[in-house]
Every structure is written in C-alpha cells, then in structure tokens.
C-alpha positions in Angstrom: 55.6 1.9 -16.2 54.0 2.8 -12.8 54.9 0.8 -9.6 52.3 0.9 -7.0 53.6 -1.0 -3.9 50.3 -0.5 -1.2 52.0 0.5 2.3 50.3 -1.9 4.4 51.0 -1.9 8.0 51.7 -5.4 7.9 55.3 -4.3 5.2 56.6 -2.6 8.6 57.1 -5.6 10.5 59.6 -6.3 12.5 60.7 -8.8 9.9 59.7 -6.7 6.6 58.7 -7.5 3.5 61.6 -7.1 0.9 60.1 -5.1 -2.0 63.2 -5.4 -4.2 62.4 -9.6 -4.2 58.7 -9.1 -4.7 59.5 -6.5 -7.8 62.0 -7.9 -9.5 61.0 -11.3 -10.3 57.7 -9.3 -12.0 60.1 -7.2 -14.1 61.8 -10.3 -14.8 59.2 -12.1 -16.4 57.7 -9.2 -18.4 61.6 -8.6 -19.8 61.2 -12.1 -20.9 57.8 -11.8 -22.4 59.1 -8.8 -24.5 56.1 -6.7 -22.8 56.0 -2.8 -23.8 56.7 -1.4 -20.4 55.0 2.1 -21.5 51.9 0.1 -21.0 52.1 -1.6 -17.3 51.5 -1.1 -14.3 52.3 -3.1 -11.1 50.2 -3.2 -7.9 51.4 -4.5 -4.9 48.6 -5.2 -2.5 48.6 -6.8 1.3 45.5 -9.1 0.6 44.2 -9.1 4.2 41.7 -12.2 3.8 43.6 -15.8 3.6 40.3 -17.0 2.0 39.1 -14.4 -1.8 38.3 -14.5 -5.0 42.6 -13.5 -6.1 45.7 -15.6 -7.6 48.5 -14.6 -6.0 49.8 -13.0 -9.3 46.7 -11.3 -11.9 46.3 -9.4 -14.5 43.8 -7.6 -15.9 43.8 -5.5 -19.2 43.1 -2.0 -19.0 40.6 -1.0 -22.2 41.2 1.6 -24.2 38.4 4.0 -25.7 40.4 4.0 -28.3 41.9 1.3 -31.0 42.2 -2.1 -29.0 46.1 -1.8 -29.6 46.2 1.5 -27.4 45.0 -1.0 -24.3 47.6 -1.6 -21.4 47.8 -3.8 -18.4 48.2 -4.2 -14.6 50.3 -7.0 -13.1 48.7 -7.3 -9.7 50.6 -9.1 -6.8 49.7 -10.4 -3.3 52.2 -9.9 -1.0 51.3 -12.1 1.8 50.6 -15.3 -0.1 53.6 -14.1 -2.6 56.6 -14.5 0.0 58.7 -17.6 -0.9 56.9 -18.2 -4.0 58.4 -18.0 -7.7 57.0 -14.4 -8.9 58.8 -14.9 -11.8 57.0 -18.3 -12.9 54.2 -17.4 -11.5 53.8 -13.6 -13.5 54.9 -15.8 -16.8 52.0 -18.3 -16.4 49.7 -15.2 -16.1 51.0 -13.4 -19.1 50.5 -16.4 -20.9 47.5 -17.9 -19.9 44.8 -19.2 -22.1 41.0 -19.4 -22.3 41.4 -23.0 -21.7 43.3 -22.7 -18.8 39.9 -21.8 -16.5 36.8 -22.6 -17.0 34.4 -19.8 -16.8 31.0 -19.6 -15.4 29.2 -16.0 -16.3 30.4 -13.5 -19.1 31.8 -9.9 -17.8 30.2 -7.7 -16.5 30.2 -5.4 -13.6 31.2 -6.7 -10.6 27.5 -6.0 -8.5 26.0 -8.3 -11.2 28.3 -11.1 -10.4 27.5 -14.3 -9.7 29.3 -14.3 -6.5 26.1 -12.3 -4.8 24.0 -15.8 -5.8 26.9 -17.4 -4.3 26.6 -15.2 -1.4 22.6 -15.0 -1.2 22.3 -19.0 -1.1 24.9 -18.7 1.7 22.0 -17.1 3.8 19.4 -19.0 2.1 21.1 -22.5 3.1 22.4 -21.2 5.7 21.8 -24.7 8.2 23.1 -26.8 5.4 26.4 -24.8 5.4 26.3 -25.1 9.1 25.9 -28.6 9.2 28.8 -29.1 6.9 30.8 -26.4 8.1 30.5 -28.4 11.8 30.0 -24.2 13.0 27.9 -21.7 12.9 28.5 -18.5 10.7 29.3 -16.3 13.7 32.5 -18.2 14.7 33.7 -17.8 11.6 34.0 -13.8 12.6 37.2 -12.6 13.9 36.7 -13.4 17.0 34.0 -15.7 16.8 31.6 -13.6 17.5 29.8 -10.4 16.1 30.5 -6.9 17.7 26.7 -5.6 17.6 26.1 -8.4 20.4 28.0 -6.2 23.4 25.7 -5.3 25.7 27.1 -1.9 26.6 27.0 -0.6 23.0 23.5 -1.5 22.6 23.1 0.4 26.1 24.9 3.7 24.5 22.6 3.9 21.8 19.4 3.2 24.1 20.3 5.7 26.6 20.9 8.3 23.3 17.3 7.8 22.4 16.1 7.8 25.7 17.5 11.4 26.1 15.8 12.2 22.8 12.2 11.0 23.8 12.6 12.6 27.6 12.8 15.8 25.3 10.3 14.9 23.4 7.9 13.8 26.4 8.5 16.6 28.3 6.1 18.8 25.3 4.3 16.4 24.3 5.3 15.5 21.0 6.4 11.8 21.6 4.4 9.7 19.9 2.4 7.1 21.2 4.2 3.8 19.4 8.1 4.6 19.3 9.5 2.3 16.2 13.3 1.3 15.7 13.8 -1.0 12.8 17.1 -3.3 12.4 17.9 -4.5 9.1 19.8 -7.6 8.9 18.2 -8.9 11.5 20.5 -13.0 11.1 19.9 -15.4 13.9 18.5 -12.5 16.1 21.3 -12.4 19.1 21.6 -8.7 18.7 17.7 -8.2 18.9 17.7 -10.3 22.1 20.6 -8.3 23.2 18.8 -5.1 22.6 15.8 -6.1 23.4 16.7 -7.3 26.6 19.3 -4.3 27.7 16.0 -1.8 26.6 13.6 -3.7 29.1 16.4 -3.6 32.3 17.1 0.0 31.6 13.5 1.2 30.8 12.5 -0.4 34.6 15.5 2.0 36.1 14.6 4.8 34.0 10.7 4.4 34.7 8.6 6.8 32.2 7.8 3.0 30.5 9.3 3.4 26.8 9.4 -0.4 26.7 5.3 -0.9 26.1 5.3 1.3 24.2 8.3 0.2 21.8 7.8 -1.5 18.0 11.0 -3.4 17.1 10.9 -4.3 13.8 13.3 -7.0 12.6 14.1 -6.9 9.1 15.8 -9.8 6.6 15.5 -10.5 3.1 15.8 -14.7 4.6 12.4 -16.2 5.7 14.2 -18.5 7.6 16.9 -16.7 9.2 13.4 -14.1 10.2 11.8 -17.4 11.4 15.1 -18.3 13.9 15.7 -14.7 14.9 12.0 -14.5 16.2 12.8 -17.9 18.4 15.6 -16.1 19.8 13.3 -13.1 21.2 10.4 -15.1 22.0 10.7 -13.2 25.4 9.4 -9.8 23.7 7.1 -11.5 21.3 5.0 -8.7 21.9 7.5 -5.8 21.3 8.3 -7.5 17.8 7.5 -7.9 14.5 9.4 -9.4 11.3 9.3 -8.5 7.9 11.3 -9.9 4.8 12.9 -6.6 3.5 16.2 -6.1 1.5 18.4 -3.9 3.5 19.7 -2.3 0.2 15.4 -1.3 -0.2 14.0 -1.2 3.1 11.3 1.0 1.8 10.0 -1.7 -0.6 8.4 -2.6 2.7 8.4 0.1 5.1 7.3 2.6 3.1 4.5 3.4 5.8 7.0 4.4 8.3 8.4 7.3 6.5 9.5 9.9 9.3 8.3 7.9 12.2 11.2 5.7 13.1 13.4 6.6 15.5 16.7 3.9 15.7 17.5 2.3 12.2 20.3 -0.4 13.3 22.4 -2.3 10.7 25.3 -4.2 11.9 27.9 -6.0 9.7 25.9 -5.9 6.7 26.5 -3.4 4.0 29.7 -4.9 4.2 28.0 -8.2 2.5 26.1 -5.9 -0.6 27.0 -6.0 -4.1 28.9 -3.6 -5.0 30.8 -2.2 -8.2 34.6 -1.0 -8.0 35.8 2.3 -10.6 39.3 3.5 -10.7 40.5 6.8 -11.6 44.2 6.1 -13.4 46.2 8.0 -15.4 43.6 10.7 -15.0 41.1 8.3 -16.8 37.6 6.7 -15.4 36.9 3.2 -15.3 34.5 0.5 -13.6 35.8 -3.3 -12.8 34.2 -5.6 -14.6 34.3 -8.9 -13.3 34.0 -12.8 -14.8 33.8 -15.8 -12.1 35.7 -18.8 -13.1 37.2 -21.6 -11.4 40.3 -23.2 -12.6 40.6 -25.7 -15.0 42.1 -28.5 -13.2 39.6 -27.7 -10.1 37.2 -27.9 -12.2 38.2 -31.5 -13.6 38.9 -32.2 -10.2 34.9 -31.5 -9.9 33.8 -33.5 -12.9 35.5 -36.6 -11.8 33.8 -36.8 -8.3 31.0 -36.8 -9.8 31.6 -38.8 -13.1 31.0 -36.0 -15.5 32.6 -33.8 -18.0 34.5 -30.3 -17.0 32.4 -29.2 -19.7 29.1 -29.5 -17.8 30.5 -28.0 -14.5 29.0 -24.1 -15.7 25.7 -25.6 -15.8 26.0 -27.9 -12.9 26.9 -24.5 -10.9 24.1 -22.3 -12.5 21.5 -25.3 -11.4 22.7 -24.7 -8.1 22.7 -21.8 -8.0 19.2 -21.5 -8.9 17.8 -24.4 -7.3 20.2 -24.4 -3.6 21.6 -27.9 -2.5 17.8 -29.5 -1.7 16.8 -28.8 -5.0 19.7 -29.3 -6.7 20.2 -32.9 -5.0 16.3 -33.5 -6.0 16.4 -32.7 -9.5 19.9 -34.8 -10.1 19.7 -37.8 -8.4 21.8 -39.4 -10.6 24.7 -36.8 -9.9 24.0 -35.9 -5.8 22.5 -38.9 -4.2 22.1 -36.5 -1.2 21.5 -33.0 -0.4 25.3 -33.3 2.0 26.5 -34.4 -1.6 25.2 -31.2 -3.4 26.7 -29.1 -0.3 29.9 -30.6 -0.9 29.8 -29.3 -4.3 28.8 -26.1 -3.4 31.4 -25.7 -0.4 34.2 -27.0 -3.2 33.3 -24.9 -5.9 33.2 -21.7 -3.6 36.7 -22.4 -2.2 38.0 -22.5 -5.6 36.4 -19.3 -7.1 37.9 -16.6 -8.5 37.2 -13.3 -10.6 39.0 -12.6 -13.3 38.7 -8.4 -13.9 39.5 -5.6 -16.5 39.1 -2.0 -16.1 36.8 -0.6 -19.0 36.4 3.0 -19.9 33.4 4.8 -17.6 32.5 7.3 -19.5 30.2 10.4 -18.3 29.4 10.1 -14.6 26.5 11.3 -14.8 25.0 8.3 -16.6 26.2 6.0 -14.1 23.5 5.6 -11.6 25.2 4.7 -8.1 21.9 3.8 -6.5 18.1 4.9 -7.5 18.4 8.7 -7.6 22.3 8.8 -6.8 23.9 9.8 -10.1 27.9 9.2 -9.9 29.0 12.5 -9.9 28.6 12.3 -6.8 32.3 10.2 -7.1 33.8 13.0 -9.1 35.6 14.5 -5.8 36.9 11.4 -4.2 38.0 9.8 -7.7 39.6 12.8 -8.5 41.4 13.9 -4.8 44.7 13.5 -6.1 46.5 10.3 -7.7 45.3 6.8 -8.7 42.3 5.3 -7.0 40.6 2.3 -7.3 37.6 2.0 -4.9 34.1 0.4 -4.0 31.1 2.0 -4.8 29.0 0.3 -2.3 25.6 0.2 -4.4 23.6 -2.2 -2.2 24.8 -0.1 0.7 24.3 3.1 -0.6 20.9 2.2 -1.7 20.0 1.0 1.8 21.6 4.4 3.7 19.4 6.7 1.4 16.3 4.2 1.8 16.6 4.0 5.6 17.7 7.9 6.0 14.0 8.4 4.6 12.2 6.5 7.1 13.6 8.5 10.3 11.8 10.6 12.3 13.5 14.1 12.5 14.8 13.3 15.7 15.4 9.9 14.8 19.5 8.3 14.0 20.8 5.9 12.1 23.7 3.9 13.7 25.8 1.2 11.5 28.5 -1.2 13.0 30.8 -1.9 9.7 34.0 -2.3 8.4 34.0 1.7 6.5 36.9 3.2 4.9 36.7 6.4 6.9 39.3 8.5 4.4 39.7 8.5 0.7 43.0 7.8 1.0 41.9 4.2 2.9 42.1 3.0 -0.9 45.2 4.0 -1.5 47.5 2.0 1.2 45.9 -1.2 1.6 43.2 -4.2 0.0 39.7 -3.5 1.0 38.5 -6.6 -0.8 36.4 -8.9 -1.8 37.0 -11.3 0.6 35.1 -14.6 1.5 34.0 -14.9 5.4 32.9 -18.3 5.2 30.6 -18.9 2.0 29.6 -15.0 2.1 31.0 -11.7 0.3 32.9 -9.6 2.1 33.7 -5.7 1.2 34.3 -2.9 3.3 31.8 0.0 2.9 32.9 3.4 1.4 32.5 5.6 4.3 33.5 9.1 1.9 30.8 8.3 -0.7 27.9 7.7 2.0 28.8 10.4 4.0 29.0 12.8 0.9 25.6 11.7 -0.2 23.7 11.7 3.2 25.4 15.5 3.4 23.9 16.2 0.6 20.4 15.0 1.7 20.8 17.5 4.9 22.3 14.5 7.5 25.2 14.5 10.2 27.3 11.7 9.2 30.1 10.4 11.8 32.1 7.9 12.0 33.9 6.6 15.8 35.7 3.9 16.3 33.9 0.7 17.7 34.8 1.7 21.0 33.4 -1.8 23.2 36.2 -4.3 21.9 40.2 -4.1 21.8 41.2 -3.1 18.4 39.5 -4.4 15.6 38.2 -2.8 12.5 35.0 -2.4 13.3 33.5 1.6 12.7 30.0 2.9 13.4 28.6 5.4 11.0 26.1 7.6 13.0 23.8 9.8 10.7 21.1 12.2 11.8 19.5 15.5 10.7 22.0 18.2 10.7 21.6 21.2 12.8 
C-alpha cells in the first residue's frame, strides 16, 4: 500500500493538520472491509476550491491491462473539508457504494469530453441569466472580486515592450503600416478598455502615433459577451474589431494574420479549457476518465420541485444543456413556467455535480494526440521525472498556445495572465483542480508541457510572477522567438 499525503502549505499551519487522524480512520475502514492492501493507495489532497466536482472521501479503480481481477484502487481524501468528519464512515460508504446510490448523467469517458465543459460553455452563453440569479456579476466571484489583467500598469509594461519593439522596427523601416494585437477571451471587455485606453495616453507622450495606426482585435467564442465587450470600448470603435473565435483555435478565424500580429493577450482563460488528466503510477501510464453524476437524494430532491421522477432528471439535464434556460423553459412549460425557474435548475444541479473517475491503461504515447499535431510524447519527460504524477494535460490550452504562437510576427510575443504550474513537481504537493468559480471550470494550466512544446517550435517561454497585486497565484507565461 502507498500513502501519498500532498504537502500543502496550508498542513504547516500554525494549528496543523494531524495526519495520524486523517489516516487512520481510512485504514480502519478498509481493515473492516477485508480490502487487499497490496492493491491501494491513499491520496491525501488539500482541495483548494470550497466549491468542485469531489466527495470528501473517493475512490476510483485503477484498470488493469490485464485480467480485471489484477485492478487496484485509490482512496482519495480531502483534507480541508475532512477535519472533524467521520473518515472512517465516510471511506465505508465509499467502498460500498452502489450504482443506485447516484444518478448518472454521461457514460465515461475522458475528462475533456465531459459534460462539465457544456456546463461550463452555457455558463458564458447565459451568462446575464446566471447574473441575474447570482445577484453579481462573474468577476466578483474572482478572488478578489476582480480580474488581474484589468491593472493598468501591467497593461502599460507590455505596451511600453512593444513600443520598444516597433521604435526598432521604425527606425529601418520595416514596421508595418497596420500593427495588430489580438486578445482572445475577450469577456465583458474591461481589459480591452483598459488597454485600449493606457495605449492611447502613452502613444500621445511617446508621439511617433502607433495608436492610428493600431488593429485590436477582440476575440470570444460568445456572440453576446463580443456584443457587451464592444459597448465597453465604444471609445476606440475605430481601433477595434470583434470576431467569434475559440481561443483553443484562434486560427479557424485568423488564419489571415499568420506572422503579422504583434501582441497575442489571453488572460484567465486557458485555465477555463477542457482538459484531460494522465498519471504515471507504479511506473505505469494512465488517462482519467471521468462520469458526471449527481447524487441520488439531490437528485430526488430535483424531481420533487418539479413534480417528476429521479429517473427523468438525466434527460431534463441533457435538454438543458442543449437548449440553455430560455429554451429549456420554452419547450417545457409544463415543468419551468419561467426561464428564473429553469436557471434555478441549472444553478442547483451545478452545485450538486460531481465526477466520478478511474484511471485506465494509456497505452503508446504516441497515439495520444495532445492537441492537433502535438503527439503525447511530448509528456514522456515530465510523466516520467521521477515518482508518481498525476497531472493536466491542458488540450484546449495547448491547442490555443500552438494556434496563436503561429499567428505572431517574428518580433511579435505572446503574454498569458493564468494560474500555470510553473514546475513538474507543482503536481506533486498540492490539488490543481477542477474547481468551480461560480458556474465555470476551473484548472490550472500546465506550464512544463506548454513551455516544452513551444521550445520545441523555436519560442522563449517564461514564466514571472504576476508582479501588479500582493500575492496571489496569478503567473504570466511570456513566449517569443528564441534567439
């Protein structure tokens, strides 16, 4: 039996966590269910967000690529929510639980496929309706209330850097005549403004007039988060123009631009892309897969506030999903006499979500495709530095890096406000999710595996701390041609 207690800062308290109560209670319960010990392991994890898709005890099955009696387990425990709770219960009810005991709404598969991305893109979608429930708008739902890529003086920083880089540029006469910088992500368009407006006051000190010149193109896969943003910088109208882009496939769209922009921006969202998670334990490959379910007594607590059967809450979820809370209130009067009705439905199912995982054999790496042209050997070194690992692959993130890296100019950058794991070993000492912010995914962004790739494609990757706020967790990824 392994024991894998995460070292989370948050266990060196001045009141610590007492390991010996969080571990024996587990051991306990698996004496008492006769469990083959040989075939267990138990992970202690610090889960960071007070709102995810995780009981506070799991377990998931570990497959075997051999005969399904060769397959093991992992007991998987959250320390924060655990403390004063009976483990020992709790770890028995697990070991013991039944198909009947949740109710499940998609069949396994890996965790990008899941349906907590609909969840997540009809967060964006419906994003006023949420609002309007919610009584706040996403951004206070940040820590902090607020995003980082709104402070003014690190939207300076990166103006001033590509000033410097078209002074050069100017000075021999190979600037061109329309300078592009592209965001992706664009949301309600404060950061925009905020840029938009710092370029203008610094281009009128600086005076060789880069602001008429400049084509600021915001980017978001939501008509109607596009449609507020350009309300927000009304002011440059004529500096700006919006397209509806993926980030994870900017290209789709801006294909024309390849090698002509100079500033790709993305703030705080690769962290909200699907992505997979593999492991490396026991010297053995696997990928996460993942099945969304709710619990079966939430879900009867869904079916009687609406006078129907547990059985029909799966559908009820997939129609919403599909059709968001206008439709879904339209096409079942009967059921949602309103579309605050259907919003209430959504807001309760998502609260009581979880994903149930297992850990299935991966096979060759180079048959798992990461991205579009990324084959997953390029995970070999980081899933084999040394010890267990289980980590993100970030394939909505990764996609959009190598998409946008294409569209740069050669003197162009690429600068990326995120939550990154900066170090391999990041995944080893502490939860890097999912979490929920709000009614969206949340997943910090493996900061190894797109550096490693954009090395490979001849970049400068760098990550710096977030240097404009006090502490936070906040990283910008900086990637431009190598020397």
């Amino acid at each position: 039996m392994i024991v894998d207690f995460r070292p989370h800062a948050r266990l060196r308290d001045r009141v610590p966590r007492d390991i010996t109560g969080s571990v024996s209670p587990v051991l306990e319960a698996l004496g008492e269910e006769r469990a083959d010990l040989a075939r267990v392991r138990l992970v202690y994890d610090w889960v960071q967000y007070r709102e995810n898709f995780r009981d506070v005890v799991d377990v998931r099955p570990i497959l075997s690529r051999a005969a399904p009696g060769d397959d093991a387990f992992e007991v998987a425990v959250d320390v924060r929510r655990g403390a004063g709770l009976p483990l020992r219960e709790l770890t028995a009810e697990r070991l013991r639980e039944k198909a009947g005991d949740v109710v499940f709404l998609e069949d396994w598969g890996p965790t990008r496929e899941s349906r907590i991305w609909d969840f997540n893109t009809m967060y964006w979608s419906a994003l006023r309706s949420w609002e309007e429930a919610s009584g706040q708008e996403y951004e206070q739902a940040l820590p902090g209330g607020r995003s980082d890529a709104r402070n003014r003086d690190a939207a300076a920083d990166v103006i001033r850097d590509l000033f410097a880089v078209w002074d050069r540029l100017a000075d021999t006469g190979a600037l061109p005549e329309e300078l592009y910088v592209v965001e992706l992500g664009v949301g309600n368009g404060n950061q925009a403004r905020v840029f938009l407006d710092v370029f203008r006051d610094l281009d009128h000190v600086h005076g060789r007039g880069y602001y008429d010149r400049l084509r600021y193109l915001m980017c978001d896969y939501s008509q109607h988060v596009l449609d507020l943003a350009r309300e927000n910088v009304a002011g440059h109208a004529a500096r700006v123009a919006s397209y509806v882009a993926e980030a994870s496939r900017p290209c789709d769209v801006l294909g024309f631009l390849r090698g002509r922009v100079f500033l790709v921006y993305v703030s705080n969202v690769y962290d909200n892309l699907p992505t997979d998670e593999v492991a490396h334990l026991a010297g053995r490959t696997y990928r996460v897969e993942t099945r969304a379910c709710l619990p079966a007594t939430g879900a009867a607590e869904l079916a009687a506030a609406l006078s129907a059967s547990p059985v029909e809450i799966p559908a009820l979820v997939g129609e919403l999903l599909r059709l968001g809370p206008d439709g879904l209130a339209a096409a079942t009067p009967e059921l949602f006499p309103g579309v605050a009705a259907a919003v209430d439905f959504w807001r309760r199912t998502w609260s009581m979500l979880r994903l149930k995982e297992r850990y299935v054999p991966l096979g060759a790496l180079d048959l798992y495709a990461l991205a579009p042209s990324v084959s997953g050997e390029m995970l070999r070194p980081l899933l084999e530095s040394g010890g267990d690992i289980r980590m993100h692959v970030s394939n909505g993130a990764l996609a959009g890096f190598v998409d946008s890296l294409t569209l740069l100019h050669p003197f162009g950058m690429l600068v990326c406000h995120d939550l990154f794991v900066t170090d391999v070993q990041g995944y080893r000492t502490g939860f890097r999710g999912p979490g929920k912010y709000d009614g969206s995914v949340v997943n910090w962004v493996n900061g190894p595996l797109l550096a490693h790739v954009g090395r490979r494609m001849g970049f400068d990757v760098r990550f710096t701390p977030f240097r404009h706020t006090g502490g936070g967790n906040i990283v910008t990824l900086t990637a431009q041609v190598g020397d």
